[in-house]
N, CA, C and O atoms as a Maestro MAE file, in Angstrom:
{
 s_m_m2io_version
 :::
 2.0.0
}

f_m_ct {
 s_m_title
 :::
 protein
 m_atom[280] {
  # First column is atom index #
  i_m_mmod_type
  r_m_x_coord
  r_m_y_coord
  r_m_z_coord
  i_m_residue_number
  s_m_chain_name
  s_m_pdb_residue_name
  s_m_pdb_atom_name
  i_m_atomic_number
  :::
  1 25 -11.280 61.828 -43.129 1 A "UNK " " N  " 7
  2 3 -12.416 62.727 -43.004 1 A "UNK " " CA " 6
  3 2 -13.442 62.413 -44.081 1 A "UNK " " C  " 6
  4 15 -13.118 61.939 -45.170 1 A "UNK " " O  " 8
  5 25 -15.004 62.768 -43.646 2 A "UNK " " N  " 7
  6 3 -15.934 62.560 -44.818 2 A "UNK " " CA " 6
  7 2 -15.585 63.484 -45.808 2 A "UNK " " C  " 6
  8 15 -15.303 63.035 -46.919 2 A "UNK " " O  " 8
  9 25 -15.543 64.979 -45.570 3 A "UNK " " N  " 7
  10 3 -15.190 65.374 -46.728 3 A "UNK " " CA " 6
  11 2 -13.839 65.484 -47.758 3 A "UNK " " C  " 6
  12 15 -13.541 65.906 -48.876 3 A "UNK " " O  " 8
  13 25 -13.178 64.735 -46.469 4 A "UNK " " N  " 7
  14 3 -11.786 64.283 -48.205 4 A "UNK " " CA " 6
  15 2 -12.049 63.132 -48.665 4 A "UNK " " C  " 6
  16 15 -11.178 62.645 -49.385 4 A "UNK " " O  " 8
  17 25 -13.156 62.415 -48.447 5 A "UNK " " N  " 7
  18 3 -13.754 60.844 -49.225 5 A "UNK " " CA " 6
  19 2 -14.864 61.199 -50.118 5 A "UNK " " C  " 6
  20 15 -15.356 60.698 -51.129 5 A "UNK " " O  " 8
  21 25 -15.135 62.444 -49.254 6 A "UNK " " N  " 7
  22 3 -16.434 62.488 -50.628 6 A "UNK " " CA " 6
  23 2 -17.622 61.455 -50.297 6 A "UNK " " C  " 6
  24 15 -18.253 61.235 -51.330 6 A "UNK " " O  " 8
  25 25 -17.977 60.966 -49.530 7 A "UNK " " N  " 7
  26 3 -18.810 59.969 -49.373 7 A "UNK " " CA " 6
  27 2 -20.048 61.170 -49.487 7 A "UNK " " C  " 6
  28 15 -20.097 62.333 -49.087 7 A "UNK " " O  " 8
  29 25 -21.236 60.099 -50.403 8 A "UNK " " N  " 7
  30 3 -22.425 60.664 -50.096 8 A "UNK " " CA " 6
  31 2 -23.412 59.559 -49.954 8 A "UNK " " C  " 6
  32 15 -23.134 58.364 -49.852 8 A "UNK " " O  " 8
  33 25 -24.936 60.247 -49.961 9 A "UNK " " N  " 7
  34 3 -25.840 59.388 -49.422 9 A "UNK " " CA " 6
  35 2 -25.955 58.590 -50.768 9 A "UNK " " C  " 6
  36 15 -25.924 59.276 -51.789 9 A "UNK " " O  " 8
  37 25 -26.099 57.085 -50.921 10 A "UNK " " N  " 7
  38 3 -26.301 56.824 -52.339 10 A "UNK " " CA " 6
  39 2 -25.160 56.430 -52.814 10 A "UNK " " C  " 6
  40 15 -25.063 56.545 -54.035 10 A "UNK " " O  " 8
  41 25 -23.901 55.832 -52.046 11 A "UNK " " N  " 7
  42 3 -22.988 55.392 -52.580 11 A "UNK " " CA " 6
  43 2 -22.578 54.394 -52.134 11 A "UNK " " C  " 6
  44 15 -22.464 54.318 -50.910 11 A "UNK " " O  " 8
  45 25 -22.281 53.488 -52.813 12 A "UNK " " N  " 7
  46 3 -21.995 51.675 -52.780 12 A "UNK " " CA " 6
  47 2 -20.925 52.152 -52.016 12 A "UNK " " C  " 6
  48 15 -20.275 53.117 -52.419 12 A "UNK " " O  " 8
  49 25 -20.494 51.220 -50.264 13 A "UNK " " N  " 7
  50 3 -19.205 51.275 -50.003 13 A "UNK " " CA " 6
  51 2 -18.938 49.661 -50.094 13 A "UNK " " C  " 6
  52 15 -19.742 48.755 -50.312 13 A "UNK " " O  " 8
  53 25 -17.233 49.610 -49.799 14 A "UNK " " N  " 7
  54 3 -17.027 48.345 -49.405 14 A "UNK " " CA " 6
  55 2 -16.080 48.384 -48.216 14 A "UNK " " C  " 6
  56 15 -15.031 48.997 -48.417 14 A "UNK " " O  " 8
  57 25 -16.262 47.825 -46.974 15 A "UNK " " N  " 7
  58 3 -15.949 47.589 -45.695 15 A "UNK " " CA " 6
  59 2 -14.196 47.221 -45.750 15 A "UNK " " C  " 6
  60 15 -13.753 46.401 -46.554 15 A "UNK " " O  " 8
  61 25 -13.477 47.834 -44.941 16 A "UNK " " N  " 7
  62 3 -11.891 47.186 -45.114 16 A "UNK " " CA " 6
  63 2 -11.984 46.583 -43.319 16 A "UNK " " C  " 6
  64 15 -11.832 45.454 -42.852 16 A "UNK " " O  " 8
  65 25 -12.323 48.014 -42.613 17 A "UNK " " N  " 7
  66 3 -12.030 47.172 -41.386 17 A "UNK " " CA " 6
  67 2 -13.333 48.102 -40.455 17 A "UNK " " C  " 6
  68 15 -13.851 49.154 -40.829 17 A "UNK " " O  " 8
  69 25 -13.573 47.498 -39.437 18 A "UNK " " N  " 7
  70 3 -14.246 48.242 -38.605 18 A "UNK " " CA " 6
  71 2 -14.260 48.046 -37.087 18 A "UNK " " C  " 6
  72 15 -14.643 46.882 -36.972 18 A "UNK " " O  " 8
  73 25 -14.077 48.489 -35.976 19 A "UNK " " N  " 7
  74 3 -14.193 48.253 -34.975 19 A "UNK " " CA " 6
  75 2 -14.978 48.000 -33.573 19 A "UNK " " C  " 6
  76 15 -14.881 48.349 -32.396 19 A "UNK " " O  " 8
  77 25 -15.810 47.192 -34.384 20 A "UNK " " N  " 7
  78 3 -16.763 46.619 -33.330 20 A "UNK " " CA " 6
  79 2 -17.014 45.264 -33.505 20 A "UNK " " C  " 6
  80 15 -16.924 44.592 -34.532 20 A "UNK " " O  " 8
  81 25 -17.317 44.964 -32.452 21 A "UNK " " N  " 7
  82 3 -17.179 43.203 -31.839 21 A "UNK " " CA " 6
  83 2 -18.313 42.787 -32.247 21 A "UNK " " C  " 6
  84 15 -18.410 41.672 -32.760 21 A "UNK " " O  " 8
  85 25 -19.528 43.724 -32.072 22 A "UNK " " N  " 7
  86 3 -21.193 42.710 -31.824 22 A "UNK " " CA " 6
  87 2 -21.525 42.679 -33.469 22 A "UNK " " C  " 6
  88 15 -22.633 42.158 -33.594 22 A "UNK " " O  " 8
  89 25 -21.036 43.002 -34.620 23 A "UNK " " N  " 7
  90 3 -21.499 42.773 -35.788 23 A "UNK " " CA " 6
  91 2 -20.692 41.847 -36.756 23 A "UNK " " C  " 6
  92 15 -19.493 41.586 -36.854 23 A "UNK " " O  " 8
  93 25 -21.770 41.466 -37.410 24 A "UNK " " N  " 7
  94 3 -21.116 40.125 -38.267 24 A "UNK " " CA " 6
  95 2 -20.761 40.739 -39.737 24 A "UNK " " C  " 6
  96 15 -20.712 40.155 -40.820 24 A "UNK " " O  " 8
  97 25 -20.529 42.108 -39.417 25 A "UNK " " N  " 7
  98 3 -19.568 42.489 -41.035 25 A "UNK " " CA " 6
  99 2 -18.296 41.775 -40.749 25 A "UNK " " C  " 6
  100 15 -17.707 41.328 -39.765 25 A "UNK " " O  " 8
  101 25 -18.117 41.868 -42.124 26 A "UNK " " N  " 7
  102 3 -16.572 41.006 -42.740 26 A "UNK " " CA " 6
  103 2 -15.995 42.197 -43.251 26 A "UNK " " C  " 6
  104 15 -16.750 43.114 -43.572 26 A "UNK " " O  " 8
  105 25 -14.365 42.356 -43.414 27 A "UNK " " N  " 7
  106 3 -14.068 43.020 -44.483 27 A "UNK " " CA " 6
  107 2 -14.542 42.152 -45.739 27 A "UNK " " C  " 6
  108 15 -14.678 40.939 -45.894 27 A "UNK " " O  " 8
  109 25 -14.740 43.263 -46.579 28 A "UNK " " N  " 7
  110 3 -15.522 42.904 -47.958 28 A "UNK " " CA " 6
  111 2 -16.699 43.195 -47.885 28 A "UNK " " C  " 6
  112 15 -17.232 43.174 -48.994 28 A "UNK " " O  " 8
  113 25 -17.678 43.590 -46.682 29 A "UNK " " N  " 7
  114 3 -18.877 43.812 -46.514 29 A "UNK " " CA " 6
  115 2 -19.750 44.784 -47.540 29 A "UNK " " C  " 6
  116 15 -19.301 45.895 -47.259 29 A "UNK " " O  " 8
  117 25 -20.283 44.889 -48.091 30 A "UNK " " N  " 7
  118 3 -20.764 46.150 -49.068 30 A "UNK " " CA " 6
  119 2 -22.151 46.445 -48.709 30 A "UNK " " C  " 6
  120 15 -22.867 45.507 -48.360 30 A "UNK " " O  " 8
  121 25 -22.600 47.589 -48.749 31 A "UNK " " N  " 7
  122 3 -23.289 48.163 -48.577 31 A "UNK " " CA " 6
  123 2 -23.471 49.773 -49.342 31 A "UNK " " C  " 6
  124 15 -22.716 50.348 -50.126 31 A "UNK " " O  " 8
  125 25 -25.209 50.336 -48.568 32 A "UNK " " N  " 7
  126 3 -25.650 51.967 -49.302 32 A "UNK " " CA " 6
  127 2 -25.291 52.533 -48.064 32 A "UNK " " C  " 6
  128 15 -25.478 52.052 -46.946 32 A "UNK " " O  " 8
  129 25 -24.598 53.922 -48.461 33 A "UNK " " N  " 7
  130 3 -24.727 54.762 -47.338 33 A "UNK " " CA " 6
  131 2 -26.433 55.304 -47.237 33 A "UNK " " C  " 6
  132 15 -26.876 54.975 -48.338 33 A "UNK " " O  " 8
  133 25 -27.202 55.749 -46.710 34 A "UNK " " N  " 7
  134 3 -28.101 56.330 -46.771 34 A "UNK " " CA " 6
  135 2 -28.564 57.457 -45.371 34 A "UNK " " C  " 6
  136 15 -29.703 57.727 -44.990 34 A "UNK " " O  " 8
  137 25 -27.208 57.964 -44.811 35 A "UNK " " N  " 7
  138 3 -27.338 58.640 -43.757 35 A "UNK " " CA " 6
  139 2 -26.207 59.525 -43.258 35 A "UNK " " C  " 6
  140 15 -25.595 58.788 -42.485 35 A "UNK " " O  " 8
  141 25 -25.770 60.368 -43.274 36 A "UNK " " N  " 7
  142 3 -24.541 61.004 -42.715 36 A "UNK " " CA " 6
  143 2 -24.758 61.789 -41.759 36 A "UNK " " C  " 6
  144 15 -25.002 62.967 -42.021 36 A "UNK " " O  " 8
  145 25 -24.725 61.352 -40.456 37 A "UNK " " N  " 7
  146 3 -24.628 62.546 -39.503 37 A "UNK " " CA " 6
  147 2 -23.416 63.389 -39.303 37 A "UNK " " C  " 6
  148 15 -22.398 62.697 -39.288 37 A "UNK " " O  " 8
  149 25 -23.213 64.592 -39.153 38 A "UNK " " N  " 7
  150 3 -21.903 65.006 -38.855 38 A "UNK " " CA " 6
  151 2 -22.118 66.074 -37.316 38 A "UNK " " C  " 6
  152 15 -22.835 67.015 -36.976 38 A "UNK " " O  " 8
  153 25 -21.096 65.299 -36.761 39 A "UNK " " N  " 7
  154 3 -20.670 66.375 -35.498 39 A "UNK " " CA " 6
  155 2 -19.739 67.126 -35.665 39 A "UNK " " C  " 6
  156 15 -19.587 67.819 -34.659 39 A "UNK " " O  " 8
  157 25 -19.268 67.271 -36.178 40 A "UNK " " N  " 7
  158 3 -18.311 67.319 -37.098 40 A "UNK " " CA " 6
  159 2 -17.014 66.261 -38.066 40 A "UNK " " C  " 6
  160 15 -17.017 65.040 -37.907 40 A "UNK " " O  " 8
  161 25 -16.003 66.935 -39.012 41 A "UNK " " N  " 7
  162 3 -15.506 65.918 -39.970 41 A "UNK " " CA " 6
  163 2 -14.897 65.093 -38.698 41 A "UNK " " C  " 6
  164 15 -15.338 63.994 -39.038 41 A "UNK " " O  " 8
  165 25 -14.603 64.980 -38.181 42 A "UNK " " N  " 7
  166 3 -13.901 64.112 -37.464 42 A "UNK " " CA " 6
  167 2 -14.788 63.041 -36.727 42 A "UNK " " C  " 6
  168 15 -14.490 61.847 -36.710 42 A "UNK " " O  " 8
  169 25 -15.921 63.577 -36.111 43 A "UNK " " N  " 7
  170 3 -16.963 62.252 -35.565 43 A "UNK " " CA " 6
  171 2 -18.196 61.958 -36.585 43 A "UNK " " C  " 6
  172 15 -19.219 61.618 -35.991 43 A "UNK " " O  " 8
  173 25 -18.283 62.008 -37.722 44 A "UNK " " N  " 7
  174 3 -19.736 61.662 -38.733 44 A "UNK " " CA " 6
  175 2 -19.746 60.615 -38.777 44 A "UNK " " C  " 6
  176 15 -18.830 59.891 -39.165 44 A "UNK " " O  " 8
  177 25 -20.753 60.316 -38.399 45 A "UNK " " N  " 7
  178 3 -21.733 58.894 -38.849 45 A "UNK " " CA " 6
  179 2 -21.932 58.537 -39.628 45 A "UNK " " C  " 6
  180 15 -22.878 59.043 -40.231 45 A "UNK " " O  " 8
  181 25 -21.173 57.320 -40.282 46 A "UNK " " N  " 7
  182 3 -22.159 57.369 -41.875 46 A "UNK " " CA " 6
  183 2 -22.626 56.013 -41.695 46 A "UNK " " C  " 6
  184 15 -21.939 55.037 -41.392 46 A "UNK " " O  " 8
  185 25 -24.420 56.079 -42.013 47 A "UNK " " N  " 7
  186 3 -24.835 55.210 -41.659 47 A "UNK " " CA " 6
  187 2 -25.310 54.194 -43.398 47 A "UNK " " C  " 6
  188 15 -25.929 54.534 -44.406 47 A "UNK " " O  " 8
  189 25 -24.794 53.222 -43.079 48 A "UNK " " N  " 7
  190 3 -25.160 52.368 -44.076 48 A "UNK " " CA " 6
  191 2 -25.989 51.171 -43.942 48 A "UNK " " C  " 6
  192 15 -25.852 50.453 -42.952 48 A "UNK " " O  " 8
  193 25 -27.052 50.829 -45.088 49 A "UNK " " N  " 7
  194 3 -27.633 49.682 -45.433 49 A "UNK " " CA " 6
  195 2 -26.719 48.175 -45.432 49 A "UNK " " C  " 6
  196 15 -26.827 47.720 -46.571 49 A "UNK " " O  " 8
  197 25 -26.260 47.676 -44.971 50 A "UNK " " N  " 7
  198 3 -25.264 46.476 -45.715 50 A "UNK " " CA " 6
  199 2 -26.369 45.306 -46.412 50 A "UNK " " C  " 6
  200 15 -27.593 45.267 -46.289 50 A "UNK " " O  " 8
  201 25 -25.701 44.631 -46.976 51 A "UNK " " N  " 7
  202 3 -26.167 43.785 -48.214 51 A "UNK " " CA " 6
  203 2 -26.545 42.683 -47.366 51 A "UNK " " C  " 6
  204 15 -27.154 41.852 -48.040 51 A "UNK " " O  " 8
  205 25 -26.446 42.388 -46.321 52 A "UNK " " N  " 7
  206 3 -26.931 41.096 -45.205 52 A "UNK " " CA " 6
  207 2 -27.949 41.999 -44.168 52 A "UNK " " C  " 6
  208 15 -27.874 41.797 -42.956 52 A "UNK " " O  " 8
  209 25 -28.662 42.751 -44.580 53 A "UNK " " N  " 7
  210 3 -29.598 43.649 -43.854 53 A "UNK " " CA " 6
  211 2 -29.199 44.394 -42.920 53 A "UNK " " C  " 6
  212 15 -30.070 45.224 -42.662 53 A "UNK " " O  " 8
  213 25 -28.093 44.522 -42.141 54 A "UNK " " N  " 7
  214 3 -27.959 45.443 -41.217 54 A "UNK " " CA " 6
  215 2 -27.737 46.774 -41.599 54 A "UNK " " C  " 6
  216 15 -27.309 47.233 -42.658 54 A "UNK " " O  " 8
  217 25 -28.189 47.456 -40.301 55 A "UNK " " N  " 7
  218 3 -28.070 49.126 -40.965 55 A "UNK " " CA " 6
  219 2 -27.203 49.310 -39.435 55 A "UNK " " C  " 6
  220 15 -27.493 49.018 -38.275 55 A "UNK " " O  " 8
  221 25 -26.047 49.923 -40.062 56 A "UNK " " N  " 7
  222 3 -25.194 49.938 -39.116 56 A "UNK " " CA " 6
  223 2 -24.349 51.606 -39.489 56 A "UNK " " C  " 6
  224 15 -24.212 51.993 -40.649 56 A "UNK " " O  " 8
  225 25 -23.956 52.257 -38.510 57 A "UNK " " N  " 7
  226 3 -22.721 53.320 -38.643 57 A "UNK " " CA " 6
  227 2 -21.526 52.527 -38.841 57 A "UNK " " C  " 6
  228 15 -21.226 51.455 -38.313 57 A "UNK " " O  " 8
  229 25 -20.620 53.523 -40.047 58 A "UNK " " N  " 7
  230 3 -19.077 53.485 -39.397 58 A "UNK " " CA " 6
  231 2 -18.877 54.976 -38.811 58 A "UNK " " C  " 6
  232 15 -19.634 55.909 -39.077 58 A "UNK " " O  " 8
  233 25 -18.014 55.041 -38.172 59 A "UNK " " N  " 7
  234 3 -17.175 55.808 -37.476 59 A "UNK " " CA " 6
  235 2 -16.108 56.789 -38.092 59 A "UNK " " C  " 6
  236 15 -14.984 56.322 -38.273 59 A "UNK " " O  " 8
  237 25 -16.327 57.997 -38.405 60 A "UNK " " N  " 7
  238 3 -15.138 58.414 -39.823 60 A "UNK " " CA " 6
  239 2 -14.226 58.373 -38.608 60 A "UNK " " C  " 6
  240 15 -14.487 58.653 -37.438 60 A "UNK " " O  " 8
  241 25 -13.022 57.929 -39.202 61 A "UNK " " N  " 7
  242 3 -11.653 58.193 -38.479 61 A "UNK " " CA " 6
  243 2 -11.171 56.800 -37.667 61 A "UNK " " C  " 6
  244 15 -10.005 56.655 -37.300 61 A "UNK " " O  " 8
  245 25 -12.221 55.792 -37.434 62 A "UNK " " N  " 7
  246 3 -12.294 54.699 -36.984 62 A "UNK " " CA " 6
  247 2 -12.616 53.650 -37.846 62 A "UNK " " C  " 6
  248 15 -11.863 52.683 -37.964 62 A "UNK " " O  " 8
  249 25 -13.323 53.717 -38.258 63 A "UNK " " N  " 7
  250 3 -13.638 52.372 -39.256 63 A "UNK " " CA " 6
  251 2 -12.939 52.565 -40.596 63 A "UNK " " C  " 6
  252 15 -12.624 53.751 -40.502 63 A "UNK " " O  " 8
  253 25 -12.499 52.160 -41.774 64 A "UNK " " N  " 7
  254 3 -12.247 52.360 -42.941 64 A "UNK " " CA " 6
  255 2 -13.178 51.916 -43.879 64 A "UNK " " C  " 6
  256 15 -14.102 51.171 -43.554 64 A "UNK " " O  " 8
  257 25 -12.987 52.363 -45.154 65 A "UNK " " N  " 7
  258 3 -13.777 51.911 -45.826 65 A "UNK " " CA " 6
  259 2 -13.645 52.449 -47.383 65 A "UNK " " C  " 6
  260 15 -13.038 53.514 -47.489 65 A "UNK " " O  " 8
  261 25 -14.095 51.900 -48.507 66 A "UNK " " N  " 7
  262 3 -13.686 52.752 -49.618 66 A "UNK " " CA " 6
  263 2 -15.315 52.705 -51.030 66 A "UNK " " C  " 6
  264 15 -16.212 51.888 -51.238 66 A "UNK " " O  " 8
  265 25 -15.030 53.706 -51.497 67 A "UNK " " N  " 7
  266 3 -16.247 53.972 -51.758 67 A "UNK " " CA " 6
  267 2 -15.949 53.451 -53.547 67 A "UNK " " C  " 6
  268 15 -15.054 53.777 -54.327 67 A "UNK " " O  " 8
  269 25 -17.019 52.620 -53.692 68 A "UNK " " N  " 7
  270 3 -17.079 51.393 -54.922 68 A "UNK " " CA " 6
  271 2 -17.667 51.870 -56.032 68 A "UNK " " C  " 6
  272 15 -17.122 51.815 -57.135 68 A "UNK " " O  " 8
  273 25 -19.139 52.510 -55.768 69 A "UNK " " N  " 7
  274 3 -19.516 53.053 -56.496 69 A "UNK " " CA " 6
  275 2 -20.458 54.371 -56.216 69 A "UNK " " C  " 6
  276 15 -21.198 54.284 -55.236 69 A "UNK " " O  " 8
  277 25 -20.499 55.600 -56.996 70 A "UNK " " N  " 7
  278 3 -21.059 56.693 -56.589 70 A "UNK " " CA " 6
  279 2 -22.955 56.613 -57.219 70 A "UNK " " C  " 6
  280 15 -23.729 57.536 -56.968 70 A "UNK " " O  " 8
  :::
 }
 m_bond[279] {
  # First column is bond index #
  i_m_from
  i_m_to
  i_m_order
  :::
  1 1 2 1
  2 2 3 1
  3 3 4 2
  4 3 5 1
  5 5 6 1
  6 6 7 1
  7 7 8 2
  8 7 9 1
  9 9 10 1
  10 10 11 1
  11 11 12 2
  12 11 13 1
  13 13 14 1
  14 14 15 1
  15 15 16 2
  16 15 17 1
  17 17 18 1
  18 18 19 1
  19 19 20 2
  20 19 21 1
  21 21 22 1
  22 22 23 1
  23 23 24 2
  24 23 25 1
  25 25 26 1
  26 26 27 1
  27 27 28 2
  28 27 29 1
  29 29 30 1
  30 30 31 1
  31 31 32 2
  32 31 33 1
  33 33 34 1
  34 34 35 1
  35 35 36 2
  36 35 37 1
  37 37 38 1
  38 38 39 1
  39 39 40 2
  40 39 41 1
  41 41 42 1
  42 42 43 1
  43 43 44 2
  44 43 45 1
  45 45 46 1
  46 46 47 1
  47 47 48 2
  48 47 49 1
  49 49 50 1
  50 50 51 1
  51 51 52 2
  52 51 53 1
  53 53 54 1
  54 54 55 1
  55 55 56 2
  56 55 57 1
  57 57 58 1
  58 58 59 1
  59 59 60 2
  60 59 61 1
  61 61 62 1
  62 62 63 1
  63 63 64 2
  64 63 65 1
  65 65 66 1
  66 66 67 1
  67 67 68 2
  68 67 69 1
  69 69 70 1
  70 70 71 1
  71 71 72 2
  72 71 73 1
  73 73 74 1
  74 74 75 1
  75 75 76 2
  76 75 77 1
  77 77 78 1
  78 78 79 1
  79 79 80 2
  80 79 81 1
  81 81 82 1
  82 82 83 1
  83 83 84 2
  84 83 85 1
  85 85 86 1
  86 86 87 1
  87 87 88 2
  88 87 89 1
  89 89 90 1
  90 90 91 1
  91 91 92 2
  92 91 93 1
  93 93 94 1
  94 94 95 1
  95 95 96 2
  96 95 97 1
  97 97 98 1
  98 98 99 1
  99 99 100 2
  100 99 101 1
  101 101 102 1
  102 102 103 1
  103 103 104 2
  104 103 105 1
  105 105 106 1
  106 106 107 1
  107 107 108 2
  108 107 109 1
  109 109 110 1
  110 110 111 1
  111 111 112 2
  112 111 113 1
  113 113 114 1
  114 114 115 1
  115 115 116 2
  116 115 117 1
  117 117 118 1
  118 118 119 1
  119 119 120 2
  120 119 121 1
  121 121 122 1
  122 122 123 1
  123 123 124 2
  124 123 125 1
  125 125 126 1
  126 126 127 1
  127 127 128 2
  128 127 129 1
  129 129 130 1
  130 130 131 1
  131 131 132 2
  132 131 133 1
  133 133 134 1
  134 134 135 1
  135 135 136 2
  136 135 137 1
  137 137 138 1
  138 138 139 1
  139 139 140 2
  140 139 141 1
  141 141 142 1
  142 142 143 1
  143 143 144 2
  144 143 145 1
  145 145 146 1
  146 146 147 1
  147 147 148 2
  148 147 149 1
  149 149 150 1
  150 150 151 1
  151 151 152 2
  152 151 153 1
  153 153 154 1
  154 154 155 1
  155 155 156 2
  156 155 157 1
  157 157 158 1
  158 158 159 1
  159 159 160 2
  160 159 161 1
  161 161 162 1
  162 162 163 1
  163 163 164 2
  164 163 165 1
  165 165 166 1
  166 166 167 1
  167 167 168 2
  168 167 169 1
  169 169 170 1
  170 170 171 1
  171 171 172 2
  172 171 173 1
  173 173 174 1
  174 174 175 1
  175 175 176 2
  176 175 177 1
  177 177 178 1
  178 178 179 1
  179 179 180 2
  180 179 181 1
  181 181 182 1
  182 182 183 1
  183 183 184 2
  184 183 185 1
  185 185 186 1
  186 186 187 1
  187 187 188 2
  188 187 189 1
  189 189 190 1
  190 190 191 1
  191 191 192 2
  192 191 193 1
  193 193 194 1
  194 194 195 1
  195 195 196 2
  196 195 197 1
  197 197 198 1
  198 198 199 1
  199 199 200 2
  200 199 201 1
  201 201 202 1
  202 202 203 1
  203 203 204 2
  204 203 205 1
  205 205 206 1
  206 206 207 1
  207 207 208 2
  208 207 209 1
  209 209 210 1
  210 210 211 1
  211 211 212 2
  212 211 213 1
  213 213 214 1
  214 214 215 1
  215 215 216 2
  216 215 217 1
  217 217 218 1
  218 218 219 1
  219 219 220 2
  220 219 221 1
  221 221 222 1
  222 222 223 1
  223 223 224 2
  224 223 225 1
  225 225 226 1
  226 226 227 1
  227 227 228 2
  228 227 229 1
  229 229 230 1
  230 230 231 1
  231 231 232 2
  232 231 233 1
  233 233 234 1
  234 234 235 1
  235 235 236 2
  236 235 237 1
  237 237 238 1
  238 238 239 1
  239 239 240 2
  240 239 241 1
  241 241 242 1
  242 242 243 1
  243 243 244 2
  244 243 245 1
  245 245 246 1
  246 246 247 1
  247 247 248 2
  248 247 249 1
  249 249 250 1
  250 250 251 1
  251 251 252 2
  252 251 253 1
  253 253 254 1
  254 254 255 1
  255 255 256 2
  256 255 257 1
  257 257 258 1
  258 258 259 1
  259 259 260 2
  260 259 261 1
  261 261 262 1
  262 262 263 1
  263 263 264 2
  264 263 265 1
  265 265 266 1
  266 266 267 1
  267 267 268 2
  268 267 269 1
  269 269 270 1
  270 270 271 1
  271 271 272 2
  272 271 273 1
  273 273 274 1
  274 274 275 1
  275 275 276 2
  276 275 277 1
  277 277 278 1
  278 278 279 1
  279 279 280 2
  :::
 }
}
């Protein structure tokens, strides 16, 4: 869930895994969050900047990810 990660807008993540085919993240990918939609904790969007320009969502509950710096 976002709120047992604590993720906020403004925080360095780094990518472990994610599940989608059409993007060229790697695990190791890093990036800014700069967006959190929530439908609630279970479907939020958190949309991030990555460091190779894409601005892409992960998926809470689907993608992983761990947060590097606040």
């Amino acid at each position: 869930m976002v709120t047992k990660k604590i993720v906020k807008e403004g925080d360095k993540i780094e990518l472990i895994t994610m599940n989608d085919t059409w993007t060229k993240l790697e695990k190791g990918s890093k990036g800014i969050v700069f967006k959190i939609e929530k439908e609630d904790d279970d479907e939020a969007l958190i949309w991030v900047e990555w460091d190779n320009g894409e601005k892409l969502a992960l998926i809470n509950g689907i993608d992983k990810f761990k947060i590097i710096k606040k």
